[in-house]
C-alpha positions in Angstrom: 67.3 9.4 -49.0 63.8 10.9 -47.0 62.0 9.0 -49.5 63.5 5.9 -49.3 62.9 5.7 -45.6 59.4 7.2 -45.7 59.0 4.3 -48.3 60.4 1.9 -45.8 58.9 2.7 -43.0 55.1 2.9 -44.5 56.1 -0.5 -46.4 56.9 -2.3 -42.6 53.6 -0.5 -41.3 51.2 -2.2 -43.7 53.0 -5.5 -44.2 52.6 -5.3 -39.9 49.0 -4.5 -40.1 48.4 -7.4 -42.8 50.4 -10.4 -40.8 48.2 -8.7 -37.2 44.8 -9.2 -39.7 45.7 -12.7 -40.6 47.6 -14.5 -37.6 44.1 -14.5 -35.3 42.2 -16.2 -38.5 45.5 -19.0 -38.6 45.3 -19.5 -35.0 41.9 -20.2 -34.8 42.1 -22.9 -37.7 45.2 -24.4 -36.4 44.2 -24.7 -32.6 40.8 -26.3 -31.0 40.1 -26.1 -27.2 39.0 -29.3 -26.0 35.9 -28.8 -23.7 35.8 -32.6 -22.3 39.6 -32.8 -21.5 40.3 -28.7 -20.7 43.7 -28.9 -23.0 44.2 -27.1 -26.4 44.5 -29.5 -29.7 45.9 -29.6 -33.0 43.4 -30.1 -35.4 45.8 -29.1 -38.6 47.4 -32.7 -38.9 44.2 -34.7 -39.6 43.0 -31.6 -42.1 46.3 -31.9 -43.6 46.4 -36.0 -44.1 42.9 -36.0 -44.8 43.8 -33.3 -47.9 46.9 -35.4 -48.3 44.9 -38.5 -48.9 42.5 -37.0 -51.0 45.0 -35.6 -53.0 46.6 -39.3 -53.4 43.8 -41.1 -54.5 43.1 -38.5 -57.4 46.7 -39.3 -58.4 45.7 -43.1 -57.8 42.7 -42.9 -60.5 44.7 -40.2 -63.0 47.5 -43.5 -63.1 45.3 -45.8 -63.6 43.3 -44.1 -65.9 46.5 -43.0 -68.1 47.7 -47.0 -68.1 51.1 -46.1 -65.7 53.5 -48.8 -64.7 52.6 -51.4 -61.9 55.3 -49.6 -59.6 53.9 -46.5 -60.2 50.6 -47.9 -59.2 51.9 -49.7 -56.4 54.3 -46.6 -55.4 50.8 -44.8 -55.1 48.4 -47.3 -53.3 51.6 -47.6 -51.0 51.2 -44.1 -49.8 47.7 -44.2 -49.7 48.0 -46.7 -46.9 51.0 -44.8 -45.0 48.7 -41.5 -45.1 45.7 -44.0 -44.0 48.6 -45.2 -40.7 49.1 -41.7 -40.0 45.0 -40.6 -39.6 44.5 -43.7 -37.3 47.8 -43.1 -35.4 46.4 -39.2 -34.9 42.7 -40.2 -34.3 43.9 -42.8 -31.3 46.8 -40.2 -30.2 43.8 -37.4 -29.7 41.7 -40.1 -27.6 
């Protein structure tokens, strides 16, 4: 039974020490102070639709490049401009 708690216990040490490594490194890509204004920002929704339409377009080209159905195209190209909406809505919501 010692072992299994010694085994526990050292288990919850290191999985404590690796979450305290990593969460400074999360906060400081998630979170941006903003000099000009003096108020904290979130900067991981534009990096995230900005990956998001990246990742859309690729699929955009692989359809069109593998012949898919017009709805699949259009299904595509649709999202491409709802992930476009959502960057200009965030880009005018941080001015």
């Amino acid at each position: 039974m010692s072992i299994k708690i010694k085994s526990l216990m050292s288990s919850a040490v290191l999985a404590g020490t690796l979450v305290l490594s990593v969460a400074p490194a999360m906060a400081r890509d998630y979170w941006h102070w903003q000099e000009t204004e003096h108020r904290w920002e979130r900067r991981a929704d534009l990096r995230s639709d900005k990956r998001d339409l990246a990742e859309a377009r690729r699929q955009l080209d692989y359809d069109r490049a593998h012949r898919a159905s017009r709805r699949t195209i259009a299904e595509d190209e649709a999202r491409i401009r709802d992930i476009e909406r959502d960057i200009r809505a965030d880009v005018h919501a941080q001015r």
